[in-house]
C-alpha beads as a LAMMPS data file, in Angstrom:
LAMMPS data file: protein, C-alpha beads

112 atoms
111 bonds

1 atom types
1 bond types

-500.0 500.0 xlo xhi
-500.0 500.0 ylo yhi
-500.0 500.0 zlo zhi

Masses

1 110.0

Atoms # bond

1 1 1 456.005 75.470 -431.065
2 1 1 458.831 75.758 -428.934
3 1 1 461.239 72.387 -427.946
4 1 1 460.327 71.738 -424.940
5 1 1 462.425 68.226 -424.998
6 1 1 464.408 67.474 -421.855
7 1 1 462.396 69.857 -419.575
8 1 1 461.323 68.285 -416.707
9 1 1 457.308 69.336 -416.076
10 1 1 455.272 69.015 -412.539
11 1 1 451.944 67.169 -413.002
12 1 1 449.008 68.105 -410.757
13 1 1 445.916 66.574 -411.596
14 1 1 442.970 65.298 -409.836
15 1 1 441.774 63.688 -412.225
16 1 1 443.197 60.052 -413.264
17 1 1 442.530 60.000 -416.674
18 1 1 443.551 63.219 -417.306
19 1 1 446.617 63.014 -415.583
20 1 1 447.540 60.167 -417.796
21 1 1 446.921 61.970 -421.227
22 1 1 448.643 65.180 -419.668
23 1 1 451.604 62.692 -418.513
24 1 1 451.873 60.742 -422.062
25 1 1 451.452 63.731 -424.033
26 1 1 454.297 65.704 -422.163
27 1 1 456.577 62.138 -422.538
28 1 1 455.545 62.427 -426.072
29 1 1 457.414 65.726 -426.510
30 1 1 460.215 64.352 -424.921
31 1 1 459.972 66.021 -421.369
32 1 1 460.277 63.985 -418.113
33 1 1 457.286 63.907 -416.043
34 1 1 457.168 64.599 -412.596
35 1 1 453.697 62.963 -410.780
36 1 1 451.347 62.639 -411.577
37 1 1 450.502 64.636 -408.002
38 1 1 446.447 64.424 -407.398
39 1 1 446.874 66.475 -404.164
40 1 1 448.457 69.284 -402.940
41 1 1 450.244 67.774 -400.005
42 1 1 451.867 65.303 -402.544
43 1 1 452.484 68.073 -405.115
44 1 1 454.768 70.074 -402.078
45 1 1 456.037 67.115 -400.889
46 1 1 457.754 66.683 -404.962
47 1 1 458.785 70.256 -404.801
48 1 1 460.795 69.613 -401.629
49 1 1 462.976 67.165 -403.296
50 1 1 462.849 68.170 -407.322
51 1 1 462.083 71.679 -409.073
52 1 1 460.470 71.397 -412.003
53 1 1 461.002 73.663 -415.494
54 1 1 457.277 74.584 -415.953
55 1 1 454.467 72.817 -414.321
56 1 1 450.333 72.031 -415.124
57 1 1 448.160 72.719 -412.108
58 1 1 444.399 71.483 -411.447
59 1 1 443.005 74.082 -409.263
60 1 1 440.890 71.471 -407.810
61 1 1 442.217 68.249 -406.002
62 1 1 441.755 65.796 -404.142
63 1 1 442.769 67.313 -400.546
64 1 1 441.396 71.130 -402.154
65 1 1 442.523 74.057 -404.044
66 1 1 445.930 74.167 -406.100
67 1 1 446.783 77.577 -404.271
68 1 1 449.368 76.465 -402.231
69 1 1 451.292 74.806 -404.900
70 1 1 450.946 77.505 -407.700
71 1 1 452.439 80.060 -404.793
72 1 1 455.174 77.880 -403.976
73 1 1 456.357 77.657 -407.669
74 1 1 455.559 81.552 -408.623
75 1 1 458.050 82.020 -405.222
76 1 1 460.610 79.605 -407.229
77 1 1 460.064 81.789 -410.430
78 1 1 458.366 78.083 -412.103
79 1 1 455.897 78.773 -414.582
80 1 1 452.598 77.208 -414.810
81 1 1 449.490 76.610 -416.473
82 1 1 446.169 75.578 -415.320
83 1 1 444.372 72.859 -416.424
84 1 1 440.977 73.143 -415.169
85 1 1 437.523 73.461 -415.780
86 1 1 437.153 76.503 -413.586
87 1 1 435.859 79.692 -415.078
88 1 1 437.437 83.215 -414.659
89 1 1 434.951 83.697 -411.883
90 1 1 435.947 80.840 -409.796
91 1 1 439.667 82.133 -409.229
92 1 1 439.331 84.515 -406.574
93 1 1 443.144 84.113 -405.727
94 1 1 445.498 86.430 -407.885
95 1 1 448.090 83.561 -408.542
96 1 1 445.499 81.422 -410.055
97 1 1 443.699 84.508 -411.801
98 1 1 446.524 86.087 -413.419
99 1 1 448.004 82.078 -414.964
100 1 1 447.637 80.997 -417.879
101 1 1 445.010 78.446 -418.858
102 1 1 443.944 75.541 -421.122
103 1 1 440.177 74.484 -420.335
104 1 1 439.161 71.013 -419.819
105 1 1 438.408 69.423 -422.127
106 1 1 441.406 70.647 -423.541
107 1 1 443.787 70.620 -427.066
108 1 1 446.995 71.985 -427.689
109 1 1 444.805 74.815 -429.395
110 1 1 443.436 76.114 -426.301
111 1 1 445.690 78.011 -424.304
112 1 1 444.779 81.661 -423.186

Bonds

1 1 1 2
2 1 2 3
3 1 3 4
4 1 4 5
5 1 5 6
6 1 6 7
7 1 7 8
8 1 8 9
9 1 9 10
10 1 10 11
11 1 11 12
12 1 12 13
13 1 13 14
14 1 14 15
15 1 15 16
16 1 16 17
17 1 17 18
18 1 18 19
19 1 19 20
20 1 20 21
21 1 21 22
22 1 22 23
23 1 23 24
24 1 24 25
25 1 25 26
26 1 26 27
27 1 27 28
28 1 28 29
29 1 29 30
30 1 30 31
31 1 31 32
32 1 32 33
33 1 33 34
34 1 34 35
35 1 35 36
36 1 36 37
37 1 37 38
38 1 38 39
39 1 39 40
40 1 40 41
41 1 41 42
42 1 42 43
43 1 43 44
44 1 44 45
45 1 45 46
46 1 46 47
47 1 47 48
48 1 48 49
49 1 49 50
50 1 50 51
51 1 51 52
52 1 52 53
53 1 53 54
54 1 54 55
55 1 55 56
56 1 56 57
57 1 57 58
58 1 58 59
59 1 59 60
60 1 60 61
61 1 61 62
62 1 62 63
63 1 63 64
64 1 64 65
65 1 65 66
66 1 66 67
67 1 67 68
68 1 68 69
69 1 69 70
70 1 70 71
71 1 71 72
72 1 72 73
73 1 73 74
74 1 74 75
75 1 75 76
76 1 76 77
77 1 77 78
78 1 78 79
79 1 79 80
80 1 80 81
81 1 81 82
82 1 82 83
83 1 83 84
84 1 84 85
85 1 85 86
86 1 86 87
87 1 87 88
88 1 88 89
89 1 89 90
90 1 90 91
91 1 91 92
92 1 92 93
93 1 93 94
94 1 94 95
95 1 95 96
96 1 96 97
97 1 97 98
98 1 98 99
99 1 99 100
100 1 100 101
101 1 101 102
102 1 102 103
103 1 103 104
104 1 104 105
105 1 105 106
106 1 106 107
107 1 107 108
108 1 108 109
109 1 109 110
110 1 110 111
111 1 111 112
């Protein structure tokens, strides 16, 4: 596994809970969290004042999709993964599509 310790890592979740784990975990490797964002508006609103090293994306919050973030950091050349429950078939948009993903529920195992 590669350090990762010191890189600062965008948080957008919908969901509470896991937005917690996801936050603790990524302290836990030593990285500084930024969010927890559970919408998009908020997520863009962090990205206006911070850029993030790498960054884990719902595609489903609270005010919609993730689209609009995930294009905003691909245009910033930020990588990403999703964290979703979403199938294959529900990411009709290429930037979503083409990420990588870890599958709620989901272990460090799990990436694709």
């Amino acid at each position: 596994m590669p350090n990762i310790a010191g890189a600062k890592v965008l948080v957008v979740e919908g969901e509470f809970v896991v937005a917690l784990d996801l936050e603790r975990a990524l302290q836990g490797l030593g990285c500084t969290v930024l969010g927890p964002a559970a919408s998009a508006e908020d997520a863009l609103r962090l990205l206006e004042r911070e850029r993030p090293d790498a960054a884990t994306l719902d595609v489903r919050l609270r005010d919609g999709r993730v689209t609009p973030v995930a294009e905003r950091l691909r245009a910033a050349g930020v990588p990403f993964v999703l964290v979703t429950s979403c199938g294959e078939g529900e990411l009709p948009e290429p930037v979503l599509r083409e990420a990588p993903r870890l599958d709620k529920p989901c272990d460090a195992g799990s990436a694709r």
